[in-house]
C-alpha angles and dihedrals in degrees: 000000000000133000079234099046093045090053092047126096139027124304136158106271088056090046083045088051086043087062103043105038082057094059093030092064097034088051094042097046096036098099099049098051114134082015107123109226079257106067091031090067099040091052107037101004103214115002103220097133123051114261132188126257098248111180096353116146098233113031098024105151094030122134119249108268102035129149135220139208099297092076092038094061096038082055093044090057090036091054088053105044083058092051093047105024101231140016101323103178088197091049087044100055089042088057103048094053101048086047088056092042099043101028104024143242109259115152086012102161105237090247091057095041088056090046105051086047091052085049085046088058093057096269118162106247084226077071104024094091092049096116124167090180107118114262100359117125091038091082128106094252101117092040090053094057105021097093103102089062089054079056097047084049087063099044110096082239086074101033071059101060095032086064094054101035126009096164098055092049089058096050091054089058088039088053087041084057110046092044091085098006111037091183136115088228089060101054094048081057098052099043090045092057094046087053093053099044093052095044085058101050087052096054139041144222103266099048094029110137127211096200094041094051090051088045088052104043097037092050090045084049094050085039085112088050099037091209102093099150089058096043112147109252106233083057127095100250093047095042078049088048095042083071092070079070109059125095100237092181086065097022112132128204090234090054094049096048082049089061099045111047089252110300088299122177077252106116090208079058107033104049096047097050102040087058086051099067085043101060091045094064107004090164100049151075092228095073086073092044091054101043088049098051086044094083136220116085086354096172099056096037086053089049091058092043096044088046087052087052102048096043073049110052111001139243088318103073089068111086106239091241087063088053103041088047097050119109121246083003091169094050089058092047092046088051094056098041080051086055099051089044092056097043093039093241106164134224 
């Protein structure tokens, strides 16, 4: 066997970095989200530690290393991909609503937060993500949260399930979906985060290829359309695409944030530029940090950054003072033991 093959796949210790580096980058950034880089340096200079919220006008009052609603949802699917052993839609709504009623519902996007009501009134959750209101379903909300099904993606459970019926694989992550976000935008999200979860769970850091990564995710976002090499730029797989194009040895923050309209909740916004800040750095810590100091919806962007990192590298790229800090630290870590054992991912 090979240094590459033995590197190669999912194990526990990845599953275990997945976990972490989600709730890692939503707790350290936390406190800095709508804050311009600006304003974060001047502030704070370079966020490294966790820090408290003070005065935000969210999470004011919060602990140092606390984490959102990006780990509280990822939890809540996570949670129920273990229970059911794959994507249950039933199981899904019931959990989300019983996360926003018994743990809250602070930094909710407003699609979620509808949704979840709707699920609370009895909705179908075929009908709960329907929203007129201007501008909702185009958020980063199912991105933020969607990672454990990238795992799963990864687990031979689901390699399983991909051979006999791919189609119907797809349609599971396109219903979860639509359950809080029923947009086009947000599909291409989800599908596109899966994608990328799961590529990095099936390399390593020492083979993991840029161009290969963008191929991947992009393709996975235009799989609705089937033409992802001729996607139109201003929409989410060729912005996705447009990131096969940039120079990452000579890439600047300034000119990232530049690209991608600040780091925004905007999924056309977020994705991008979270895997911006990736594939800049994919085998060190200093990718969170960039992405992070880098402004915009910076909890969320450093969870899907953290969450890259750690499906990437294992438990190790986090520094040992962001895991001892982080709140409810062995609940994330059960969860995702739990996780292995159910989808018989090995040590």
């Amino acid at each position: 066997m090979t240094t590459k093959e033995k590197t190669l796949g999912v194990t526990r210790d990845r599953v275990r970095g997945m976990f972490l580096g989600k709730a890692i980058g939503d707790a350290l950034f936390m406190p800095l989200e709508t804050k311009t880089p600006e304003e974060i340096s001047l502030t704070h200079g370079r966020i490294t530690s966790y820090i408290r919220p003070d005065g935000h006008k969210w999470f004011n009052g919060r602990d140092a290393g606390t984490w959102t609603d990006d780990t509280q949802l990822t939890l809540v699917v996570a949670e129920s991909l273990i229970a059911q052993g794959g994507i249950n839609l039933d199981d899904m709504a019931l959990r989300h609503v019983e996360s926003m009623r018994n743990e809250g519902d602070l930094g909710f996007g407003g699609s979620t937060r509808d949704a979840i009501k709707k699920l609370t009134a009895g909705l179908s959750w075929s009908e709960s993500g329907k929203n007129d209101k201007p501008g909702r379903g185009k958020g980063n909300g199912v991105a933020m949260k969607i990672g454990p099904v990238g795992a799963y993606r990864a687990s031979p459970v689901w390699n399983t399930l991909w051979v006999e019926n791919r189609s119907k694989a797809i349609e599971d992550i396109v219903r979860f979906t639509l359950m809080t976000h029923y947009t086009k935008i947000a599909v291409e999200s989800a599908l596109a985060q899966v994608s990328a979860v799961n590529y990095c769970f099936q390399d390593s850091p020492g083979t993991f290829s840029i161009d290969t990564f963008v191929s991947c995710v992009a393709k996975m976002a235009d799989l609705m359309n089937y033409r992802s090499s001729a996607a139109p730029e201003d929409s989410l797989p060729g912005r996705l695409l447009s990131l096969g194009k940039l120079d990452f040895d000579g890439l600047h923050a300034e000119r990232i944030i530049g690209l991608f309209g600040g780091g925004t909740c905007y999924v056309l916004n977020s994705l991008p530029f979270s895997y911006a800040f990736f594939l800049r750095n994919p085998g060190s810590i200093e990718a969170l940090y960039d992405v992070g100091n880098a402004g915009g919806d910076t909890d969320t962007n450093a969870a899907i950054v953290g969450e890259l990192l750690g499906a990437l590298n294992g438990t190790s790229i986090f520094p040992q003072h962001l895991i001892d800090g982080l709140w409810q630290r062995e609940r994330i870590l059960n969860t995702a033991d739990r996780f292995c054992d159910r989808f018989r991912i090995k040590d």
